[in-house]
N, C-alpha and C positions, 0 to 999 in steps of 0.2 A: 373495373367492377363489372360493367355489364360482358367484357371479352370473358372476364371467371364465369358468368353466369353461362353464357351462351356455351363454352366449351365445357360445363357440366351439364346443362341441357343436351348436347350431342351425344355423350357420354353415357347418361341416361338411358336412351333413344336406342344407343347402339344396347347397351345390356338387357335392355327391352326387349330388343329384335332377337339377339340372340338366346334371351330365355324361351322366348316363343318359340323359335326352329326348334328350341332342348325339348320343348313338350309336343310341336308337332311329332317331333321323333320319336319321342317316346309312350306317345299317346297312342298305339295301333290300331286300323280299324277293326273292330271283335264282332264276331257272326259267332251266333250261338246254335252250334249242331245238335238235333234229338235225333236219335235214331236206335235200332235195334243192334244192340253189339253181344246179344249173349242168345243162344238159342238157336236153330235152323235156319231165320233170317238173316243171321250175321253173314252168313256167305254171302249176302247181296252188300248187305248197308258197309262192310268193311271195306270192297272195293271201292263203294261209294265215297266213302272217308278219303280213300288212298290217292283215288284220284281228285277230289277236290284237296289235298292237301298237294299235288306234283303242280296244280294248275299254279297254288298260290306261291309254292318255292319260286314257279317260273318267275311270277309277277314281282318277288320280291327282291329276287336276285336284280332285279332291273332295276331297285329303285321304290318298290310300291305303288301305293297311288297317291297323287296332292303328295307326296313327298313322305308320307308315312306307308309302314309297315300294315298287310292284311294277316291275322291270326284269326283262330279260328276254336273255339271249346268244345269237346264234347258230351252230351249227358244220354247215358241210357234208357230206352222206355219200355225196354225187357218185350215190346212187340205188345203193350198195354194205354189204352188209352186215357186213365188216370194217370200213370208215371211219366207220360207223357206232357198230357198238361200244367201237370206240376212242375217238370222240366223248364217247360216254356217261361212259366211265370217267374221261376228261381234266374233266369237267364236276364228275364226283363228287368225282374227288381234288382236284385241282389247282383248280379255280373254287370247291368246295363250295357247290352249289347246292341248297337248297330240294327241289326235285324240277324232273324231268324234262319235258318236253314236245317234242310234234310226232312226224316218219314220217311219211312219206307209204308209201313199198317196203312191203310187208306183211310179209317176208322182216324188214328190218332192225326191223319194230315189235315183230315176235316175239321176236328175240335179242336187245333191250335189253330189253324185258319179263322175259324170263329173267335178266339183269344186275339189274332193278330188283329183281324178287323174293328175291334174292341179298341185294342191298344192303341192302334194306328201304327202296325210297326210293320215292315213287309218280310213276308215270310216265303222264300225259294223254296220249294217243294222238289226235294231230289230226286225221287224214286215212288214215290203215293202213287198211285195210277188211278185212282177212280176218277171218272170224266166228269163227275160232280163239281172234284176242285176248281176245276176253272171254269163250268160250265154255272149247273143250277145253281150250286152254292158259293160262285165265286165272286170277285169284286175287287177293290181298288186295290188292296194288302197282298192280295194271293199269286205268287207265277209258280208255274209247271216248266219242270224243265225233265221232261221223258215225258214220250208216250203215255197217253191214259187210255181209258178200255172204250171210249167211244175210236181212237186210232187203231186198237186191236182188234176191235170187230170188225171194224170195215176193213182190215188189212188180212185178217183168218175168212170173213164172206168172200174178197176176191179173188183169196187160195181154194176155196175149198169148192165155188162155183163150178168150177176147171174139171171138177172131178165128178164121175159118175153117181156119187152118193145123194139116197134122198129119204131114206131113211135113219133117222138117227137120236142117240141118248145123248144126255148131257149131264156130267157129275164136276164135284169138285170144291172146295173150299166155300162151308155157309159163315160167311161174312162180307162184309161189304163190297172186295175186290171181286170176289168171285162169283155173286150174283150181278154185279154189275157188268161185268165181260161177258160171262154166257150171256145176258138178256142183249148186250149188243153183240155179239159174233149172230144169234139164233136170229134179230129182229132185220139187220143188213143181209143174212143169207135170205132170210124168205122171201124179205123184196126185190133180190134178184133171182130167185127160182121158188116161184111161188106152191109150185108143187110138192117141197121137202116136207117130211113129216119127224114131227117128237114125237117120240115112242116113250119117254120116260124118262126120270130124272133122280140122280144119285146125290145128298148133299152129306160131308161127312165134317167132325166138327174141327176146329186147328187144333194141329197134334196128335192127331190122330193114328196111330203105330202099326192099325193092320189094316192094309187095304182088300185084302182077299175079298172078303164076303160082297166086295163092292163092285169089285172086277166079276167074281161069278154070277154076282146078278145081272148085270150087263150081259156079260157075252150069254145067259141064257133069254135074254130079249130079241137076240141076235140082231139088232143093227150094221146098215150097211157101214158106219162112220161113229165115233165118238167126239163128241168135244169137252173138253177136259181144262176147267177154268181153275186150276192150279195156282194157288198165289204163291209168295215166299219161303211159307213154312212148309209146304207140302210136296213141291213141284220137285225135289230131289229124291224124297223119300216113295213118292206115286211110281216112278220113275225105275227103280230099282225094283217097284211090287211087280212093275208089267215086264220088266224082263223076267224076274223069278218064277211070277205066273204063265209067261207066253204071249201075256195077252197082247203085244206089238205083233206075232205073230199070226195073231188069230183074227184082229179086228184093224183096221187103220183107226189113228186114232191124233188129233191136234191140240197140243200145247202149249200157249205164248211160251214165251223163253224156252222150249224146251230143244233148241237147237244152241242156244247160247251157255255158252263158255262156262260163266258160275254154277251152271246147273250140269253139265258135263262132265267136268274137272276133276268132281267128287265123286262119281261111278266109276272114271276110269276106262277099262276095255266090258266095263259092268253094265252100260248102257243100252237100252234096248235102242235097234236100226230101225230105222223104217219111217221114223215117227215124223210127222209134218209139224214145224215151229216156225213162231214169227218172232224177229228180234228186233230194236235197234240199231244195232252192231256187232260186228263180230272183226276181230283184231286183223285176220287175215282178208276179209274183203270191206269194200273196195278197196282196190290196189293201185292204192295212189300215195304219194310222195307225202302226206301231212299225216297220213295212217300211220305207214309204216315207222315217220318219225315217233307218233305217240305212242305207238306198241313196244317201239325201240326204250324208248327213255322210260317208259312203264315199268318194263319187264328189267331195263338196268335197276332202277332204284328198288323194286319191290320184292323182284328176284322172281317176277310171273307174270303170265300174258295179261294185257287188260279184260276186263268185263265190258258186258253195255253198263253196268252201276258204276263203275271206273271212269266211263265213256261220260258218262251223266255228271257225275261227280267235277267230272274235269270240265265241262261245259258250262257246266252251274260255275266254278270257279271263277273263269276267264267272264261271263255274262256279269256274275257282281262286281269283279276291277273292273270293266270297261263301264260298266253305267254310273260306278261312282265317279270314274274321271270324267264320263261326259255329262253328269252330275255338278263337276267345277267347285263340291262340297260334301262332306260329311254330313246327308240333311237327308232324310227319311223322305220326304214327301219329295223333292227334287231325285231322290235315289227311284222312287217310282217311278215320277215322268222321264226318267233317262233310258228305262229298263223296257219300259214297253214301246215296242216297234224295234226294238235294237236288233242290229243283224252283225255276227260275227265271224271269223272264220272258225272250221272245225275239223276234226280227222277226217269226217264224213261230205266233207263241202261248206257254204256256206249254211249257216240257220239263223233262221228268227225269232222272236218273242213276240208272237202277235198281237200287235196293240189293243185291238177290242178286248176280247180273255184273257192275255199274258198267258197263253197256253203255245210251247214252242213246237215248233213248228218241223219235224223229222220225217226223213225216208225211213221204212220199216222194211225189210228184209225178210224175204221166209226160203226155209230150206227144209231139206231133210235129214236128219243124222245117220252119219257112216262116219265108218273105218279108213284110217287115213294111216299110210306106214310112217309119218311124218311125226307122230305125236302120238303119245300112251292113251287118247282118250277119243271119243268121237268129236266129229264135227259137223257144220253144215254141207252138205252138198245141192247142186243143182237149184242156185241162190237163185232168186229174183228180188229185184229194187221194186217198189211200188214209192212212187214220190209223194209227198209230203200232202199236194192239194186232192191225192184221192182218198189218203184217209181221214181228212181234218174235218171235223165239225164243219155246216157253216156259219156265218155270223149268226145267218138268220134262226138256225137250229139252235144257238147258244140262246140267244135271245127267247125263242120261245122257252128255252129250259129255265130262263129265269125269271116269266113270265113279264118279260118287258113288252 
């Protein structure tokens, strides 16, 4: 009697084990993506998809993580920061996802940042770039994973120092991203050449279809230099106004991303030369052995060269498997302490997630665009790397930002 008991007790034990492997298996870990999939940002936020979904085929081909599968949903926020938050919330309750990912709007990174902190759920910030995320407004819930506009300022002041300019206008996107970058490219350039002067400033509203009247007011202020804080929705279409109009010809003039690939790609031979941009990435430099692999396996599966939002995408991927295995669980708040300080490899070299902010931690790149016989479209030329510790916030600057 007790040898029947004990070899149903095993028996048991074993059906046990293995219905639990059935549901680790089939339990996947789910990350709930918002982003902009319809409209003039979708050039960005789709590469962003693209390559957070190449990072996770990688990860799942191998096996997953803790033994299960990474999946991943998407919801549109049409570039709004209501459908946005509604997104979030439908994800929380209704999908119950893991955590959070993507934004590109800096507007809607902010307000679901505020929702994640709420929830207590942590939210990887793809593509948002306002330095608010991590900086004034940010906290336990929130990581960046790209560039935000306190790294673009200081990376466009230590381009633009180099050059003769000291008078100059500033236009570009009135929203969040776009006063937030001009106010640091303009606050970084004066303190290191105290002498530059504003002339004047241009803000036009998102979506906005004719830039004419905004360029000839400009170029009749005549500045030595333009800075031109272009977010998603504009930075293609401004772009095509200054070759139409000349005005790359007429005025120098610097755009984040306006060297980078999503923003190129779509002009074609249409692009005005000349123009000074700062990226995080670009497919063809640096030219190293973990690039080339990523551009190679990008452009097989996608059928096109990577992006810096592909770049982002893809890092963001690999950053959320690697913290939930050294997480050792499926658990939100272990998911955070794994994620901040984490350092991984990348196409670009090694990056981090800086433990104080959860703001990672990249080299920024600035070129110029030209004509290259290699490729139907412009490119960067005459790159420079700026590494990661001259354009980073410091602690202490975060700290005051968030009045600690």
């Amino acid at each position: 009697m007790t040898r029947v008991f004990t070899v149903a007790l095993t028996g048991l034990a074993a059906a046990v084990f293995l219905f639990s492997g059935t549901l680790q298996a089939e339990n996947p870990i789910k990350i709930g993506m918002i982003d902009t999939y319809t409209g003039p940002p979708s050039v960005y936020c789709n590469d962003v998809r693209d390559g957070f979904k190449l990072a996770l085929d990688e990860i799942n081909a191998k096996g997953g993580v803790l033994g299960r599968q990474v999946v991943f949903i998407t919801r549109d926020d049409k570039f709004k920061v209501d459908l946005g938050l509604s997104a979030a919330k439908e994800l929380i309750m209704r999908e119950q996802v893991d955590i959070l990912a993507g934004t590109t709007n800096s507007a809607v990174s902010l307000a679901v940042s505020d929702l994640a902190k709420k929830e207590k759920i942590p939210l990887v910030v793809t593509f948002g770039k306002s330095a608010a995320i991590t900086g004034s407004k940010g906290h336990r819930y929130v990581f960046s994973m790209n560039e935000n506009t306190a790294m673009i300022g200081r990376a466009a002041a230590l381009t633009l120092v180099k050059r003769p300019y000291v008078k100059y206008w500033i236009a570009g996107d009135d929203y969040e991203f776009g006063h937030a970058m001009a106010q640091e490219i303009w606050s970084n350039l004066k303190k290191l050449k105290p002498e530059v002067q504003l002339l004047g400033e241009s803000w036009w509203k998102i979506g906005e279809p004719d830039f004419t009247p905004y360029i000839t007011s400009i170029l009749s202020a005549k500045p030595d230099a333009v800075i031109v804080a272009a977010g998603g929705a504009s930075c293609v279409p401004f772009l095509k106004a200054a070759k139409t109009t000349g005005f790359n010809e007429r005025v120098p003039f610097l755009v984040h991303m306006a060297t980078e690939l999503s923003t190129l790609k779509p002009l074609g031979m249409n692009a005005p030369e000349g123009v000074l941009g700062t990226s995080p990435y670009f497919f063809y430099y640096p030219q190293v052995p973990a690039n080339k692999v990523f551009a190679d396996n990008y452009k097989q599966v996608f059928g096109r060269y990577p992006t810096a939002g592909a770049f982002c995408g893809y890092v963001a991927g690999h950053f959320i498997a690697q913290a939930f295995a050294k997480a050792g669980a499926v658990d939100r708040e272990k998911f955070v302490d794994a994620l901040a300080g984490l350092t991984i490899d990348s196409p670009v070299g090694k990056v981090t997630v800086r433990d104080f902010d959860h703001q990672i931690m990249l080299p920024m790149f600035v070129g110029v665009t030209k004509a290259d016989p290699a490729y139907d479209f412009l490119i960067a030329g005459q790159i420079e790397t700026i590494p990661a510790d001259q354009v980073m916030m410091s602690v202490d600057d975060v700290k005051k930002a968030r009045e600690q």
